[in-house]
N, C-alpha and C positions, 0 to 999 in steps of 0.2 A: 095268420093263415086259418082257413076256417077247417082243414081236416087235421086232426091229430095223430101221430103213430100208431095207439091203440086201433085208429079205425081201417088202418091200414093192411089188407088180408092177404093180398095176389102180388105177386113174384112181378109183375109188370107194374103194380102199385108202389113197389117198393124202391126199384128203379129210376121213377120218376121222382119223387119224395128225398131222393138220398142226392138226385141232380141236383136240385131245389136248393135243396140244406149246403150244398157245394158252392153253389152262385150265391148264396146270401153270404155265407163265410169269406168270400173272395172280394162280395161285394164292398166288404168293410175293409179289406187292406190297402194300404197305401199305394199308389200308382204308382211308375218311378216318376212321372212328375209331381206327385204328390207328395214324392219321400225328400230328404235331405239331400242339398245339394254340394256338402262340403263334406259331410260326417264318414265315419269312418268304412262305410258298407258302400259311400257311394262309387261309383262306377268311374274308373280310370281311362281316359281317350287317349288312345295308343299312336304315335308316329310310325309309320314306315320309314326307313331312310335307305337308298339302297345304292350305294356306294364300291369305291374303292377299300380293299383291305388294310384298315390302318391308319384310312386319312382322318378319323376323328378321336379324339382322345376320348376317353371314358370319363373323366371330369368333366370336361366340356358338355357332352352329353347330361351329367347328372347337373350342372347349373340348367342349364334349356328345361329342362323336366320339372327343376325346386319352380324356377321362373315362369315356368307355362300352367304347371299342374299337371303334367303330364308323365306318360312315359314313351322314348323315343329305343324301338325294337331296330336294329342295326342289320342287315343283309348286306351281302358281297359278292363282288363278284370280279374277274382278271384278267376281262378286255372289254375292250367295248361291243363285241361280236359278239359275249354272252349276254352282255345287257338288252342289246338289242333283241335278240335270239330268244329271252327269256319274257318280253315283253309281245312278241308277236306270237308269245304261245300261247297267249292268256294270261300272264299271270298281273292280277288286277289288285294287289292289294298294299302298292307302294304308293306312297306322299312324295317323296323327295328323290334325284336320282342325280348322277354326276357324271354325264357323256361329255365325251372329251369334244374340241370342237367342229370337225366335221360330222361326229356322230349326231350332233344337235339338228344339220340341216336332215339327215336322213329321218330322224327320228319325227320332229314336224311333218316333213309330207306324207309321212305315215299316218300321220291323224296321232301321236302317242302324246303329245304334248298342248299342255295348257297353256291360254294366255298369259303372261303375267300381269298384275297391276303392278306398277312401280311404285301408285302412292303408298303402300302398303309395305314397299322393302326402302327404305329412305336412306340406307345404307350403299345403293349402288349408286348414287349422285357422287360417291369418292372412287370411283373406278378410277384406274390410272388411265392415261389420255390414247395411251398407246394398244388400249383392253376396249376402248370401243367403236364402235361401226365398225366392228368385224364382219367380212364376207361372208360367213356364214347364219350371222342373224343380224343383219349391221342395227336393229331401232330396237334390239334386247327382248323381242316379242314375245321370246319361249326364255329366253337363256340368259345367266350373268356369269358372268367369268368366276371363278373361285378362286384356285391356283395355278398359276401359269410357271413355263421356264424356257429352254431350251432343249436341243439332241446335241449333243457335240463328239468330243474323245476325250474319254479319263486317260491319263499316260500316270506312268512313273519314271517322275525326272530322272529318277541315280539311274535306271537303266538307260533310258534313251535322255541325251544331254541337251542336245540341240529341239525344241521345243517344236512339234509337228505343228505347223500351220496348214498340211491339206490332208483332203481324206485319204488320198493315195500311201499316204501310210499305213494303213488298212490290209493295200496289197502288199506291203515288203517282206518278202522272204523270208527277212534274216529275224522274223517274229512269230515266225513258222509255231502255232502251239499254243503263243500266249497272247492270243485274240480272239476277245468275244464279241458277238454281234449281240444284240434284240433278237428275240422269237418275233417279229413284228415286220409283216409282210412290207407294209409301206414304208416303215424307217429304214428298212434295208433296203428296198430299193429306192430309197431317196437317196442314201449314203452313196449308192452308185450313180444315182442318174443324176446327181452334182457334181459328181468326179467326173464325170462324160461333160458336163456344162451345160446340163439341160435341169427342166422341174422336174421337183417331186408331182408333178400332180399332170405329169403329160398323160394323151391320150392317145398317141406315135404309136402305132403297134411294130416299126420296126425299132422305136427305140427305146419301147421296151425290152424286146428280143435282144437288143444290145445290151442294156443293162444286164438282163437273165445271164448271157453267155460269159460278162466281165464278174460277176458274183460266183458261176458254177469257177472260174478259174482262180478265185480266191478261196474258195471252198475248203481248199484239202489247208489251208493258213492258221483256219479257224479253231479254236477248241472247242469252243460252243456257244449255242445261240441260244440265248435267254435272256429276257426280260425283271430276272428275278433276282437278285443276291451277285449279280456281277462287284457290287460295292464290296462284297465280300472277295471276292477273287482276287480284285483289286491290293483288297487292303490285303490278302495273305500271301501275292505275288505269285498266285498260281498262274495270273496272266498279266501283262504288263499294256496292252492297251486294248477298253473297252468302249464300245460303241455305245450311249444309252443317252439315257436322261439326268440332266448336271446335277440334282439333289438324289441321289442315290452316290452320285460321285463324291459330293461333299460330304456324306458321309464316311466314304471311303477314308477323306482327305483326315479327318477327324483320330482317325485309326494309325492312319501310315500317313506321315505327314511329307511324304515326298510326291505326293500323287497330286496331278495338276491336271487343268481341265482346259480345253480350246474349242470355240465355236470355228471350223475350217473358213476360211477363206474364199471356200468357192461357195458358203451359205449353208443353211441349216435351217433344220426346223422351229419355229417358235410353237408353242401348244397351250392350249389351255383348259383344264376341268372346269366345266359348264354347271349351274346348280340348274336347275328344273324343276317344275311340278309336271306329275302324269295326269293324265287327262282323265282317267278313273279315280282319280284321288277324292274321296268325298271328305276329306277337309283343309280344303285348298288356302284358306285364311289363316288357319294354324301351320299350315306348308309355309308359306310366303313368310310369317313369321319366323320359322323357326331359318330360311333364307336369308333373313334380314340378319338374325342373329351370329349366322358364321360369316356372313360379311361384316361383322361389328368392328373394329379398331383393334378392340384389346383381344380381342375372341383371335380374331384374320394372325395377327402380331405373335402372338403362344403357340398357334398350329405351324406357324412359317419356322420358328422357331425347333417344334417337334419333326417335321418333316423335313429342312431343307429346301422348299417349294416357296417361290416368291408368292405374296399374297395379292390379289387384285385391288386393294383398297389402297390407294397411294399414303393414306396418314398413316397408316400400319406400318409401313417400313422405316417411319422414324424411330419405333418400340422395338423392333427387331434389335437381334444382339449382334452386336458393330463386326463380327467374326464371319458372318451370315451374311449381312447388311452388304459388306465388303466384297463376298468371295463371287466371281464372277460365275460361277457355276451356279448357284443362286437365283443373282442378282445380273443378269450380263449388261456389259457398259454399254454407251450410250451409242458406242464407235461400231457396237456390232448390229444393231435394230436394220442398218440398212441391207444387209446379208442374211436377212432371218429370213422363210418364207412360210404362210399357215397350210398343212395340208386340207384339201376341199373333196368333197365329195366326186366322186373319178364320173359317178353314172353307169353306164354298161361297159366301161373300158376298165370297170372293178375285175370282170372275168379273166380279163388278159393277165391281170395281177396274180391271179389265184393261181392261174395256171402255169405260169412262168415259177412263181414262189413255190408249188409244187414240185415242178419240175428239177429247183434247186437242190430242197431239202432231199430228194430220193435219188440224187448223186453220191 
């Protein structure tokens, strides 16, 4: 430089001078593309995952991380109406997401979901046969099945001997107290609008009105509606038949080993947690990765194992533990797929839903 600090007199000179000496300092340090790409200061690329509470183990999680170089940050959330609700609010800063399967069509025509590449997840070519071309994304566009199962009825045999094959045991009397439903607007009124003989997924506004009025007259039977810890009710006999989802049940079964499980007779729900990338996600390659990876065999195998919840990878269920493998709450046979039905997206006859299911609860 050709002036020196001595020559430097005025408060405006010095300013200039000290910017200079700033930019030539800065100019010598390393970029981060210039710095080390492995070393100990370099920069960790973070997953979003934003999930069910509980569906993934924290092992699992720390191999994906050793495996990727990564670190994978876990959010939750405990229904699909937050998920959804929490994504149309903005919030843009998830990779990974797990809407169950009618959330999946809503969620696409919302624009919230990315394409998938499938060459990329090579893991969903073992879908089981029965997990794909589903109605609501039948060529896997946005979505792959994770964990699926059934809704049925946990019972306990010592109490009730003769084994309920229909939902109309739901309404019996003589259970006045020790029956739970679902907090779950559409399982309860599936559990009804298959006791009437009709779908879950009608759009009859008088028969939903029927359904509403055969649920407000089961009402006063009930003990409580929850989606949460009913396995626990279960297994401490505070109620003797629960409404829900078969691996919450089998857990139950695990506790209090009289507790048994039935897909009804007049049909039920099959369901499935969907994996996803969001459409904000700027690292959709690492996304689809880290998808390919809880669809892996041995990965799918350990979770089914942790959870109760069938795995969508059909090799997986030869590694499950023959106890699981076996228990049709699980696993349901082959004799009940004809009776299962998927819930779909209702359209604007969701209102009817809300407002009948209102209607219920403030009885």
């Amino acid at each position: 430089m050709a002036l020196t600090l001595r020559q430097i007199t005025t408060s405006s000179n010095r300013t200039w001078i000290a910017a200079l000496l700033c930019a030539a300092i800065l100019a010598c340090q390393p970029t981060p593309e210039d710095g080390p790409k492995n070393g100990p200061q370099a920069a960790t690329t973070t997953l979003h995952y934003f999930t069910w509470s509980d569906y993934v183990g924290p092992e699992l999680l720390a191999e994906f991380e050793q495996q990727a170089g990564v670190k994978v940050v876990v959010d939750t959330f405990s229904s699909n109406e937050e998920l959804l609700a929490k994504l149309q609010g903005g919030a843009s800063g998830y990779d990974v997401a797990v809407p169950s399967d009618f959330m999946v069509s809503i969620m696409a025509r919302e624009g919230l979901l990315a394409e998938l590449d499938l060459s990329q997840i090579p893991n969903a070519r073992y879908l089981s046969e029965g997990l794909q071309r589903l109605p609501f994304d039948p060529e896997h566009r946005y979505s792959i099945p994770y964990l699926w199962g059934t809704v049925g009825i946990g019972y306990d045999s010592a109490i009730i001997s003769t084994p309920p094959d229909s939902w109309s045991v739901l309404w019996d009397a003589k259970y006045k107290g020790k029956i739970s439903m679902l907090n779950d607007q559409r399982e309860v009124f599936g559990a009804a609008l298959r006791s009437m003989g009709q779908s879950m997924n009608t759009r009859d506004p008088a028969v939903i009105e029927g359904a509403k009025a055969k649920l407000i007259r089961q009402k006063p039977l009930v003990k409580t509606y929850t989606s949460d810890h009913y396995d626990q009710l279960l297994a401490s006999g505070d109620v003797v038949l629960a409404h829900g989802w078969g691996g919450p049940v089998a857990r139950a079964m695990a506790e209090r080993p009289s507790i048994r499980y039935v897909v009804p007779k007049e049909g039920a729900t099959i369901w499935s947690d969907c994996l996803v990338v969001l459409k904000t996600s700027q690292k959709r390659e690492l996304a689809m990765r880290f998808v390919n990876f809880l669809l892996d065999r041995d990965i799918a195998a350990r979770t089914t194992n942790r959870l109760l919840f069938a795995s969508s990878n059909r090799e997986a269920k030869a590694l499950v533990d023959p106890k699981a493998r076996e228990n049709p709450a699980v696993y349901p046979p082959d004799t009940a797929f004809d009776r299962l039905e998927w819930m779909v997206d209702v359209g604007e006859a969701i209102r009817l839903y809300d407002r009948a299911w209102t209607e219920v609860k403030l009885r």
